[in-house]
LOLOTOR-692568 format. One record per atom (N, C-alpha, C, O): residue in three letters; x, y, z. Coordinates in steps of 0.2 Angstrom, whole numbers, plus 5000, padded with zeros to 4 digits. Layout:
ALAXYZ ...
//
This chain:
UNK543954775543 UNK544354775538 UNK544554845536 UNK544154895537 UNK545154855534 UNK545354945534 UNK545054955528 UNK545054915523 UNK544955015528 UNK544455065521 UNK545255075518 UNK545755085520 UNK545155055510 UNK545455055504 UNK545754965503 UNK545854935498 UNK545954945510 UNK546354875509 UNK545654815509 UNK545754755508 UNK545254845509 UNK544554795509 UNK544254795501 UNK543854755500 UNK544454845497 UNK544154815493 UNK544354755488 UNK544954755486 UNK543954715486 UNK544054665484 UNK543954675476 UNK543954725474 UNK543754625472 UNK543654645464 UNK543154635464 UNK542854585467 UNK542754685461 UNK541854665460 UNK541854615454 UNK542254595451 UNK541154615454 UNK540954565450 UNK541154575441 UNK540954615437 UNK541654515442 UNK541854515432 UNK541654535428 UNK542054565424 UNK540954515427 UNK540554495421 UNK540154585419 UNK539754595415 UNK540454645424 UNK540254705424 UNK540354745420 UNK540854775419 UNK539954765416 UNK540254835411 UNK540454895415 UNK540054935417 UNK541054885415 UNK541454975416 UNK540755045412 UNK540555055406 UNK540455075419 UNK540355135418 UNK540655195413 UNK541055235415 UNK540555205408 UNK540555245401 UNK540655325405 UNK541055375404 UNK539855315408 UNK540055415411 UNK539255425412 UNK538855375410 UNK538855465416 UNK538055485417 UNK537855485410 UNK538255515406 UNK537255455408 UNK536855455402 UNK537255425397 UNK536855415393 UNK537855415395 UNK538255405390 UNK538455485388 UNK538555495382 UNK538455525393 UNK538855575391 UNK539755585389 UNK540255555390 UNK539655625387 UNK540555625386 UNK540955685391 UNK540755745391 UNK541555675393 UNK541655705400 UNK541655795394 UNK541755795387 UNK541455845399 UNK541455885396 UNK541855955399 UNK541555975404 UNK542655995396 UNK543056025398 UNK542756105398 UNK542956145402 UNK542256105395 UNK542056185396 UNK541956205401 UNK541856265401 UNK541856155408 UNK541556195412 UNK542256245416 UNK542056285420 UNK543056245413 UNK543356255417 UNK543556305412 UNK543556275406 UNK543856385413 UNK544556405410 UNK544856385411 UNK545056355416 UNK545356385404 UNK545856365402 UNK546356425400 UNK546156475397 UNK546956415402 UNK547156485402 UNK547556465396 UNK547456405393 UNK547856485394 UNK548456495389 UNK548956485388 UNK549356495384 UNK548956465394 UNK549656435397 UNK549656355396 UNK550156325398 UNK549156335393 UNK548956265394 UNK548656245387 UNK548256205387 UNK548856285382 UNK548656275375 UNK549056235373 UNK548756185370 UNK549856225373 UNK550456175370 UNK550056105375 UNK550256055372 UNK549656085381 UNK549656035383 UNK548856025383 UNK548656005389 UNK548456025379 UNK548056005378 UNK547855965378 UNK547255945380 UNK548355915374 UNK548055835373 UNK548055805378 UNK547555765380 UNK548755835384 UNK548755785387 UNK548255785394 UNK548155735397 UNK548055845394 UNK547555865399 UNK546855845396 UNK546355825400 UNK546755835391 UNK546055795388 UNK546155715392 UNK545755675395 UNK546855705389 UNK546955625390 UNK546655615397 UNK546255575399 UNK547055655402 UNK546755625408 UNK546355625412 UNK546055585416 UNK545955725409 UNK545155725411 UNK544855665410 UNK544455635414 UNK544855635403 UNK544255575402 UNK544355535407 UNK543855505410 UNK545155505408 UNK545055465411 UNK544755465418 UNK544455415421 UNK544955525422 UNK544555555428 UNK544055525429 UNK543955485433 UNK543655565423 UNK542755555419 UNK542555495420 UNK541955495422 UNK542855435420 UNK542755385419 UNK542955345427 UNK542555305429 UNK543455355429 UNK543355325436 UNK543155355441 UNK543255325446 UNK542755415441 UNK542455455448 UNK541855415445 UNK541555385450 UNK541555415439 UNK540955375438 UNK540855295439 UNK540255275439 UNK541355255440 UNK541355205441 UNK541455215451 UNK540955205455 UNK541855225453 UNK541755245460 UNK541255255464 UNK541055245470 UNK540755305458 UNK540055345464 UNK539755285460 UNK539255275464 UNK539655245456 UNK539155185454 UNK539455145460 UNK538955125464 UNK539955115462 UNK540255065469 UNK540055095476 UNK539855065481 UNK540055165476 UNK539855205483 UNK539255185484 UNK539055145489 UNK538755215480 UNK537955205479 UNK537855145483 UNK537455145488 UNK538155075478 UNK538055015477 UNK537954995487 UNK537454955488 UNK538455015491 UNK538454975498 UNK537955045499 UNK538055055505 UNK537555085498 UNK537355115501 UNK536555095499 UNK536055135500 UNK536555055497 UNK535755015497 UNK535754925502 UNK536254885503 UNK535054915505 UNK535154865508 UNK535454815506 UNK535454805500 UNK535754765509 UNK536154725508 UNK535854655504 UNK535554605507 UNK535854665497 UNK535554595495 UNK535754525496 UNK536154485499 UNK535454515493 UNK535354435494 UNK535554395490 UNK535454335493 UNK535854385485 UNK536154365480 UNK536754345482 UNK537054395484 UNK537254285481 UNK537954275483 UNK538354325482 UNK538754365485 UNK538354315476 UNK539054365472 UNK538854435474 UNK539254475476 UNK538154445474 UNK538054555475 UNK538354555483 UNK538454615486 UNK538354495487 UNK538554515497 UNK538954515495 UNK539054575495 UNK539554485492 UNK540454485492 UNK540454555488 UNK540654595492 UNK540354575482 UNK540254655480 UNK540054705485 UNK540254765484 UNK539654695490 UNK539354745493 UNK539954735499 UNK540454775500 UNK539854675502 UNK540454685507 UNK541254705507 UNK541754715511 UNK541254705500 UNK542054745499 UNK541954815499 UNK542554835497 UNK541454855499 UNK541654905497 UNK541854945505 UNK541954905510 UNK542055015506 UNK542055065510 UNK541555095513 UNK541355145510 UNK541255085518 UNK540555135519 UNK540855205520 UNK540455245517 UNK541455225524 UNK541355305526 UNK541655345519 UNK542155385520 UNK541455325516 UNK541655355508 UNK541455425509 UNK541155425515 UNK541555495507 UNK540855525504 UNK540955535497 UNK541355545492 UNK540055495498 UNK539855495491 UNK539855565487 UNK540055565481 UNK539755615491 UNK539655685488 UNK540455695485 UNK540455755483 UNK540955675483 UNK541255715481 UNK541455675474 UNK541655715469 UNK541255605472 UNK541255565466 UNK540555605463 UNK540655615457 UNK539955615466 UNK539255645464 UNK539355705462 UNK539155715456 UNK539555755463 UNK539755825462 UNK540355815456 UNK540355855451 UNK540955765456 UNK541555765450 UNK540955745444 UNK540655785440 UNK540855675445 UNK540455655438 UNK539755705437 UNK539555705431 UNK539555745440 UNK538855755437 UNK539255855433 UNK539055895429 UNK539655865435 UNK540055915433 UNK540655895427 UNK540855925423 UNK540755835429 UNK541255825422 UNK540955795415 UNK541055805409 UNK540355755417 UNK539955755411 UNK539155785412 UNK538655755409 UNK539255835415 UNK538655875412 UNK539055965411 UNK539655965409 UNK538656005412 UNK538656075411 UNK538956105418 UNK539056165419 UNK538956055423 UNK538956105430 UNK539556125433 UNK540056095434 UNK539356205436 UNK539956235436 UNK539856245445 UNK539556285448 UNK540456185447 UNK540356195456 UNK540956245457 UNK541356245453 UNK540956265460 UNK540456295464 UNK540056345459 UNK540356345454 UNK539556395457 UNK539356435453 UNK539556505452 UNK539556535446 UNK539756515455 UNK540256585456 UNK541056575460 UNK541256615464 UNK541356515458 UNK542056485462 UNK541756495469 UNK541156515469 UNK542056485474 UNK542456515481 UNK542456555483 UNK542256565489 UNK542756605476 UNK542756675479 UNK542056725478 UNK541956785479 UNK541556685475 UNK540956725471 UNK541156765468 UNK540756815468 UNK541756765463 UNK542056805459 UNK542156765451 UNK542256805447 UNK542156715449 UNK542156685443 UNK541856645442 UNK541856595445 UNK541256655436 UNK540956615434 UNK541456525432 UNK541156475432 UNK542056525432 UNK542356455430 UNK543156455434 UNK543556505436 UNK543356385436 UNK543856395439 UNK544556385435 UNK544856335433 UNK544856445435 UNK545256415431 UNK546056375430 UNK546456375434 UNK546056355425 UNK546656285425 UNK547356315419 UNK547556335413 UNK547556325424 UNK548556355422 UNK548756285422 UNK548556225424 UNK549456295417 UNK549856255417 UNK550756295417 UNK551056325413 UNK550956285424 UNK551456335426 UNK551256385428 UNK550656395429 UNK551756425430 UNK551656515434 UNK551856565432 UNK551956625435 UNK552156545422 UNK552556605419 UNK551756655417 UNK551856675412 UNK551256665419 UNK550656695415 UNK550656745421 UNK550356805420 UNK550956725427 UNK550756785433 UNK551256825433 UNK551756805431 UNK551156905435 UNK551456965433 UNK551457015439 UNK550957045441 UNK552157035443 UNK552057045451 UNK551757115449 UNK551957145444 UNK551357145454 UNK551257225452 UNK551457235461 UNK551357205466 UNK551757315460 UNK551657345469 UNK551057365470 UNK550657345465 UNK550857395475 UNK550157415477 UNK550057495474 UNK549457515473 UNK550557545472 UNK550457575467 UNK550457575461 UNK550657625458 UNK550257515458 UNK550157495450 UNK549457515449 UNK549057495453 UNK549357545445 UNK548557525442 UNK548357455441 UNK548757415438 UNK547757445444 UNK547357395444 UNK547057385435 UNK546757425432 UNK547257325433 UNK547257305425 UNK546457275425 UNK546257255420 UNK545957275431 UNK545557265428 UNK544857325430 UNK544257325431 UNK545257355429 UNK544557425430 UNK544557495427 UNK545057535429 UNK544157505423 UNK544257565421 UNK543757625425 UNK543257595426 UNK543657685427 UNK544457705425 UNK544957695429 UNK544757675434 UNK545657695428 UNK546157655431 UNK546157695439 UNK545957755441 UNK546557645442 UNK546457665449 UNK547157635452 UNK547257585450 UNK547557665457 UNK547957595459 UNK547757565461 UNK547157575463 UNK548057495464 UNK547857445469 UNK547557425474 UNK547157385476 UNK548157495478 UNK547857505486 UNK547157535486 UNK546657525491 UNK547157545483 UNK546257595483 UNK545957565478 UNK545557615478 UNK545657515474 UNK545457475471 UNK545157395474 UNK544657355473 UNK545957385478 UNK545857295482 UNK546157345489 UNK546757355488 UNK545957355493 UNK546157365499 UNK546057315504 UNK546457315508 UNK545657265503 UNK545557205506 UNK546457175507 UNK546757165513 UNK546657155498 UNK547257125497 UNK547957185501 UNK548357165504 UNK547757245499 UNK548357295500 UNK548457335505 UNK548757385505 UNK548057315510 UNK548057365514 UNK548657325520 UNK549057365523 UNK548757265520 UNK549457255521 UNK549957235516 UNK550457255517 UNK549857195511 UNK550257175506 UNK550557245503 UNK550157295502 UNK551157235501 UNK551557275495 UNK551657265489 UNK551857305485 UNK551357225489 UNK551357185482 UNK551057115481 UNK550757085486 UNK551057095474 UNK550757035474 UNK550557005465 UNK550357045461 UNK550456945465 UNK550556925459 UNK549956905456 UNK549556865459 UNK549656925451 UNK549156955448 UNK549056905440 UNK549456905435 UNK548456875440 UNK548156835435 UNK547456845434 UNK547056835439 UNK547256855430 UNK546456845428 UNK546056865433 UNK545456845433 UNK546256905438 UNK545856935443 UNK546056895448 UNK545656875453 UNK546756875448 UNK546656825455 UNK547456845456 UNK547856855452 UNK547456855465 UNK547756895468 UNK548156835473 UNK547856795477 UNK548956825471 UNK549356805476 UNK549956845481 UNK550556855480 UNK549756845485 UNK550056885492 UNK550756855494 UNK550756855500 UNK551056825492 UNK551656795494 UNK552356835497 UNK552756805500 UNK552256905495 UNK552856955498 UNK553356945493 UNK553756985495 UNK553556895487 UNK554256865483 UNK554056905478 UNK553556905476 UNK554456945475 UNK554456985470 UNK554556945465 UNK554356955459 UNK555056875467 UNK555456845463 UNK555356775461 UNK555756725459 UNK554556785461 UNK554156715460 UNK553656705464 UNK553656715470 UNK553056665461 UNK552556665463 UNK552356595469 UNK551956595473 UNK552756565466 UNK553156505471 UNK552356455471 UNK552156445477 UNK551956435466 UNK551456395464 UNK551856325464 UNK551656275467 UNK552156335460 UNK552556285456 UNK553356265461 UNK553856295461 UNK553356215463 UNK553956205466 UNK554156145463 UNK553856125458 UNK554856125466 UNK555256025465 UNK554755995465 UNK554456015470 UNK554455925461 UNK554255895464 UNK553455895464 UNK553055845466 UNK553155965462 UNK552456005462 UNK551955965455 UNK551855995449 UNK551755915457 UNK551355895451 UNK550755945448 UNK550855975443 UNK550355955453 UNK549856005453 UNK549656035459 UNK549756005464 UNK549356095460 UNK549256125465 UNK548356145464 UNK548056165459 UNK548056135469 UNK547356175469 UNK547156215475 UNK547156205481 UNK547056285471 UNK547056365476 UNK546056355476 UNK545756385472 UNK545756335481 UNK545156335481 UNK544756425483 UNK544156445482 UNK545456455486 UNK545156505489 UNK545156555482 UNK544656605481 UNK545556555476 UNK545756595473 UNK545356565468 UNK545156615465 UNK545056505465 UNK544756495463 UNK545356475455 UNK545256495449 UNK545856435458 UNK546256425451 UNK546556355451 UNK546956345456 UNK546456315449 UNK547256245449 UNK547756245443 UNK547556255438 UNK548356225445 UNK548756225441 UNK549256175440 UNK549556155445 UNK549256165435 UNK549656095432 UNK550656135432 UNK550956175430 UNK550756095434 UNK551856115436 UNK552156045431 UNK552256035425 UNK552156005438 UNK552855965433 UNK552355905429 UNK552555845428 UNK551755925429 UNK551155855428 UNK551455855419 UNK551255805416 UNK551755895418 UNK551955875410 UNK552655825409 UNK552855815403 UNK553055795415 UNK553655805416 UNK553755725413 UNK553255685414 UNK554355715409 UNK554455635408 UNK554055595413 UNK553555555412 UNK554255605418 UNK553955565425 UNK553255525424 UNK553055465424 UNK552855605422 UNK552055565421 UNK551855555416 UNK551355535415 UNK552255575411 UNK552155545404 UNK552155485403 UNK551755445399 UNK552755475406 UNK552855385403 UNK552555345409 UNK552755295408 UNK552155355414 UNK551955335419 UNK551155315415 UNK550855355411 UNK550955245416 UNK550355215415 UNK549555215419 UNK549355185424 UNK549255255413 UNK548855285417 UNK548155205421 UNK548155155418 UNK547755215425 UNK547355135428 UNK547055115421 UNK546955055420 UNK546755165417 UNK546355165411 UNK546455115405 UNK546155075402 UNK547055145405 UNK547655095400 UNK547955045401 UNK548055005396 UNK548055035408 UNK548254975408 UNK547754915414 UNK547854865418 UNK547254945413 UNK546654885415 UNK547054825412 UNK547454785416 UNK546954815408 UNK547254735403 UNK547654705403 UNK547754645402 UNK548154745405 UNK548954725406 UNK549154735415 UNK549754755416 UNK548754705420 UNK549054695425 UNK549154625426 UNK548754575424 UNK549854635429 UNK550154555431 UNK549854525437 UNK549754565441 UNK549554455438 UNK549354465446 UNK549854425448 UNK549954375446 UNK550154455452 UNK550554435458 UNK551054495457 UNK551254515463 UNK551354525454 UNK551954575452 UNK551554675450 UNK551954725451 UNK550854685447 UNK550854745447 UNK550654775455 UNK550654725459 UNK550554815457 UNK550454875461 UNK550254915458 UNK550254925453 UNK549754945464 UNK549455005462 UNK549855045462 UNK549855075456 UNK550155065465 UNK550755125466 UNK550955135456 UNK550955175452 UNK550955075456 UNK551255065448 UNK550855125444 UNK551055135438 UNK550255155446 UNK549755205442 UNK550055285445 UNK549955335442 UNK550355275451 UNK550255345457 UNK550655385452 UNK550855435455 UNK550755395447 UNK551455455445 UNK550755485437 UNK550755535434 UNK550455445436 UNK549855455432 UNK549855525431 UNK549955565435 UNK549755545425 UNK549155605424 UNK548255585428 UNK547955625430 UNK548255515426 UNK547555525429 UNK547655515435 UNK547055535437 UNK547855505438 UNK547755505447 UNK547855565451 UNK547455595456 UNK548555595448 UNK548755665449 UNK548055715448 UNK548055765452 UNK547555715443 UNK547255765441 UNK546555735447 UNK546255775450 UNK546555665446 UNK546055645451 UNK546155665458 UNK545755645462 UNK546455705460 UNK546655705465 UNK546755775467 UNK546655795473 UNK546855815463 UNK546855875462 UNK546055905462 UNK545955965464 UNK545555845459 UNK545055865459 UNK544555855464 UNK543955885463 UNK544755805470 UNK544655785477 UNK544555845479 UNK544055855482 UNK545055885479 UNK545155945483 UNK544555985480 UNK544256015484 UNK544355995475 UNK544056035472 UNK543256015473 UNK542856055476 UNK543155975471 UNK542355935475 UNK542455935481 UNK541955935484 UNK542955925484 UNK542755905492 UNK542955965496 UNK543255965502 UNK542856015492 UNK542656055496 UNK542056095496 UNK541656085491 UNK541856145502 UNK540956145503 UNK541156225502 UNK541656255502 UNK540556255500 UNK540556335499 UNK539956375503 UNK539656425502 UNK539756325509 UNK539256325513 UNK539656375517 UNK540256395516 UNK539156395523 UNK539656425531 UNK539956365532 UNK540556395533 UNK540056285534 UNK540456285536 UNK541356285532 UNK541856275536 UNK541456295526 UNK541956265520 UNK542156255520 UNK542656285519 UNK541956145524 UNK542356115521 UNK542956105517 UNK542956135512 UNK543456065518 UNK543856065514 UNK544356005513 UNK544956005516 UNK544255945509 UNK544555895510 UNK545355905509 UNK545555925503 UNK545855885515 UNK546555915513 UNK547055865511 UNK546955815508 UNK547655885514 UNK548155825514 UNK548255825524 UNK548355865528 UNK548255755524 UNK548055735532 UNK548855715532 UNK549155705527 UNK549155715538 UNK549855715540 UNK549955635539 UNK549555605541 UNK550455605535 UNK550655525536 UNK550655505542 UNK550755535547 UNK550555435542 UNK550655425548 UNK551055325548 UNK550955285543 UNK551355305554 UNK551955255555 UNK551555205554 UNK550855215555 UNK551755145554 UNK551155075555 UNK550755085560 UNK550155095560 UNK551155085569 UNK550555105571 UNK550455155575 UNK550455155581 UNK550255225570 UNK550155275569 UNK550455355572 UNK550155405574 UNK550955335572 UNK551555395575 UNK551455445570 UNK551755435564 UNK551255485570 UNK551355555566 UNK552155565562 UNK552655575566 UNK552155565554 UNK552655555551 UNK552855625547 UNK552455645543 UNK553755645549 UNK553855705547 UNK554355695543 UNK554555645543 UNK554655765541 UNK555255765535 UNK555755825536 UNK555655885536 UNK556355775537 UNK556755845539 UNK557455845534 UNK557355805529 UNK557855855533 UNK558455875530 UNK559155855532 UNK559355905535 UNK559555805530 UNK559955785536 UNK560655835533 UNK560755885529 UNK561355785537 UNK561855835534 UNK561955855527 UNK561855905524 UNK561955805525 UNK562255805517 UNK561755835514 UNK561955855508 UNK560955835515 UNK560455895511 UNK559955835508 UNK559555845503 UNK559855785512 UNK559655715510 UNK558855755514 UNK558755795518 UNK558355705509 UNK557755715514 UNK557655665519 UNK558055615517 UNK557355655524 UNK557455605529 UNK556855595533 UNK556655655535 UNK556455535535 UNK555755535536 UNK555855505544 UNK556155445545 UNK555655535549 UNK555555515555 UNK554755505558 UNK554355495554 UNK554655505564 UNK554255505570 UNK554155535574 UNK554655545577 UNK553455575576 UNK553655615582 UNK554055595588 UNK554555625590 UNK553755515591 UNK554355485594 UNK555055495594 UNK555455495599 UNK555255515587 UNK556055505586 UNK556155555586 UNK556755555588 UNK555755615586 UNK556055685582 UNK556655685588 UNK556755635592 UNK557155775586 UNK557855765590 UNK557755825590 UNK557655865585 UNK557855855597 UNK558055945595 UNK558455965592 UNK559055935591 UNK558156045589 UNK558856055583 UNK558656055577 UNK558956085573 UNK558156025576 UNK558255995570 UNK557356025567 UNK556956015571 UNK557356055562 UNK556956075559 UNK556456015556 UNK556755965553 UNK555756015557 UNK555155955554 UNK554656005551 UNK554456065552 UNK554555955545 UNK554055995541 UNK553555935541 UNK553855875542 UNK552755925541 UNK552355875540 UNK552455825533 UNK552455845527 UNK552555765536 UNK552355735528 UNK551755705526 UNK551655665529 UNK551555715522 UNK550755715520 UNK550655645515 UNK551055615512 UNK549855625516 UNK549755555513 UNK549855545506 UNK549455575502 UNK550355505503 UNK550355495497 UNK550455405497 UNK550755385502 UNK550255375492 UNK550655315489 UNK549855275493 UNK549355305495 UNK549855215492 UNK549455155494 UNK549455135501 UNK548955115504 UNK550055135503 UNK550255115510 UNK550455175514 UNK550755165519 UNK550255235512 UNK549955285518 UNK549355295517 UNK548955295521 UNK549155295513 UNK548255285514 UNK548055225519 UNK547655235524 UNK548155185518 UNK548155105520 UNK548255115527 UNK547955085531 UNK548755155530 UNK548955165537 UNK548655215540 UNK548755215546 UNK548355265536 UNK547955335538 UNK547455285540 UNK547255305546 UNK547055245538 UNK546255205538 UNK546555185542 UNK546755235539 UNK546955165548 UNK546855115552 UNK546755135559 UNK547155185561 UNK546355125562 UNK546255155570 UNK546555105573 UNK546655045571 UNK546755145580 UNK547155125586 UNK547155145592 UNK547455175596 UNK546555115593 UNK546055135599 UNK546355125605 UNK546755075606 UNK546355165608 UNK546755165616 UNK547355175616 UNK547555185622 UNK547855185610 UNK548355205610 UNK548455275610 UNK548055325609 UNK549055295611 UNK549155365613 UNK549255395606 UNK549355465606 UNK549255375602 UNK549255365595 UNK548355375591 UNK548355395586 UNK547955365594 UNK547355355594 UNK547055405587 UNK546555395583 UNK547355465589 UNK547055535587 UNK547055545580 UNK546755585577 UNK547555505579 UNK547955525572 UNK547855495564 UNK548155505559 UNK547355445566 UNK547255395559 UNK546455355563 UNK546355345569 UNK546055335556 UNK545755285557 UNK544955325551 UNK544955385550 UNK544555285549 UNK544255305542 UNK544055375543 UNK543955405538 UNK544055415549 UNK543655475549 UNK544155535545 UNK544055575541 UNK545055505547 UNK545555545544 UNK545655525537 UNK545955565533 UNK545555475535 UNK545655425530 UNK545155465523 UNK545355455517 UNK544655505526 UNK544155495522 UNK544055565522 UNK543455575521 UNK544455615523 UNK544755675524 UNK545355695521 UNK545755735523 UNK545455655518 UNK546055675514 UNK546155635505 UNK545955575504 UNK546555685500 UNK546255675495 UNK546355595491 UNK545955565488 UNK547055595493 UNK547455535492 UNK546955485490 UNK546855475484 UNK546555465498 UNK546255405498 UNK545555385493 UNK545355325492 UNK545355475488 UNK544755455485 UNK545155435478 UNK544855385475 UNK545755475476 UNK546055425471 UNK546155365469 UNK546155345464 UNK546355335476 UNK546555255476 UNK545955235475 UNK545755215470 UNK545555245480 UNK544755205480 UNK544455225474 UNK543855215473 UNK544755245469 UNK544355245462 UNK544955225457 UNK544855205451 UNK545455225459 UNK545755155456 UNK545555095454 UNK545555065449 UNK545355075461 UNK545355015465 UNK544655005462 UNK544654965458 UNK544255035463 UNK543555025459 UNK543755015450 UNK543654955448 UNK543855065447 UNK543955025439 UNK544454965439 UNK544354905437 UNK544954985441 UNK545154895442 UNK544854835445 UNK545154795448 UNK544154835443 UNK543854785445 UNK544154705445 UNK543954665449 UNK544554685441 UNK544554625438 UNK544954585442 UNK544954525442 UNK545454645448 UNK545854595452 UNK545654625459 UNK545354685459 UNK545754575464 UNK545854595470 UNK546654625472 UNK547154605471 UNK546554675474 UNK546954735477 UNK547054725486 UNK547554755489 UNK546654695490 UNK546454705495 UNK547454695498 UNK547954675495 UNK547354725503 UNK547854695510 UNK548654715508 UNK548954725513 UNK548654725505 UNK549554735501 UNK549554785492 UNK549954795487 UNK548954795492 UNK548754835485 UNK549454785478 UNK549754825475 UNK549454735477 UNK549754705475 UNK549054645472 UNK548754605476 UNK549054645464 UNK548554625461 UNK548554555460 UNK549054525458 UNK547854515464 UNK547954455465 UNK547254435460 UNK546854475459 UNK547154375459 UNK546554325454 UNK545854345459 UNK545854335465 UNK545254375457 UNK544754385461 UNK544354305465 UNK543854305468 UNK544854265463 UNK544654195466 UNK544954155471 UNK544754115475 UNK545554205471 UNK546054195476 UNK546554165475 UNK547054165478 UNK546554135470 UNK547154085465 UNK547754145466 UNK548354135463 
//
């Protein structure tokens, strides 16, 4: 059974996960910059609901990672879950979102006690390399202060101690079309862009609309435009990454075709996006990767294709290496009450 299309609804009669201890998710552990004071609510809004399904996910992970009981109902719960999950990155959200802990303890860069959370990129401010460095007294310029950053850069865009090298005087370019949120794990910052926009406002977050799914007509997809999946997803990258020697890093894995053709995005005449195949590509013609979003690229990323020349490209090891998939699978987990499996299309946990 493919990882994310196997899970089925767990057991009905279950209390949804509250948070570790009956703790309550807790924001301090992050700067918050100032840029992010007019949208505070709405950033509480969806941290809790985060809080609340990384906790229910690492209680379902756990759950198949004990021997397989005996109990009718606990085998069909255990047999739906995913084994090649990593548990570590639901265990690190929840024990960090409702406790005090600050992962990594010094960020990424061993440079911030906390990492901090923008909303937008009007807060960053371009300096050349003969600017004085704004964080050191006595002043010094840049070149001779960060020669690390300046000894090739000319410049570069400058926040709270964190240094973007991008060569654009004319923007810091974080924030594009289209850019729900971004996470800079090396700079040790994430930033919220259009995650304020109509789109994910009025979009329903899984939290919310537990009660009101239809079976036979809701979709999961129906949650993808969320603040909470969006932020859930954002924070995949940030637990799932390691600050060991080797640093780990869970990314965005390339889409891929049903059966498993590497899937890219080009530009056609009239300025349209257009999604091919390597198969198809055509010379000429410029390919950018397109990376796992929705239900049914996750669903197709999990699938291996053994023997095929296609082989390389998809199957749980890629599946489970990219962020996409830990968001749905904690969907998919608080949505206990229906089965999801096979078509992510909410059907009666009895089969009805």
């Amino acid at each position: 059974m493919l990882l994310l299309s196997i899970l089925v609804a767990l057991l009905s009669g279950f209390d949804l996960v509250v948070g570790l201890n009956n703790a309550q998710p807790n924001l301090d552990i992050w700067d918050i910059d100032e840029s992010c004071i007019p949208h505070q609510s709405t950033l509480r809004k969806a941290y809790n609901d985060v809080a609340v399904m990384a906790a229910k996910a690492l209680r379902d992970v756990q759950f198949v990672q004990q021997p397989r009981p005996s109990h009718l109902q606990d085998r069909i719960e255990w047999a739906a879950l995913p084994e090649p999950l990593k548990t570590c990155v639901y265990k690190r959200m929840s024990e960090a979102l409702y406790g005090k802990v600050h992962y990594p303890p010094r960020g990424f860069s061993d440079l911030h006690d906390k990492a901090l959370w923008m909303c937008g990129d009007a807060s960053w401010k371009w300096h050349t390399k003969e600017m004085n460095d704004p964080y050191i007294t006595p002043t010094k310029p840049l070149y001779l202060s960060r020669p690390d950053i300046f000894k090739v850069a000319a410049g570069a865009w400058v926040h709270k101690q964190r240094f973007i090298t991008n060569g654009d005087p004319r923007g810091v370019g974080v924030c594009r079309p289209d850019v729900f949120a971004s996470t800079r794990v090396k700079e040790d910052f994430i930033t919220f862009c259009d995650f304020f926009s109509d789109r994910v406002s009025k979009a329903e977050s899984p939290v919310d609309g537990k009660n009101s799914v239809v079976v036979g007509e809701t979709t999961l997809d129906h949650f993808q435009d969320s603040g909470s999946r969006i932020m859930f997803h954002e924070l995949v990258h940030w637990f799932g990454t390691t600050f060991d020697e080797k640093g780990d890093l869970i990314r965005h894995q390339q889409a891929v075709s049903a059966d498993g053709d590497l899937v890219w995005v080009y530009t056609d005449k009239v300025g349209r996006p257009k999604l091919t195949t390597t198969s198809k590509q055509q010379p000429g013609i410029s390919y950018a990767k397109w990376v796992v979003y929705t239900y049914a690229r996750c669903s197709r990323l999990a699938r291996s294709h053994p023997g095929s020349e296609f082989a390389q490209n998809s199957g749980p090891a890629m599946a489970t290496n990219t962020a996409e998939t830990y968001a749905y699978f904690a969907m998919m987990a608080y949505l206990d009450n229906f089965d999801w499996s096979g078509d992510e299309i909410a059907k009666n946990i009895n089969g009805d």
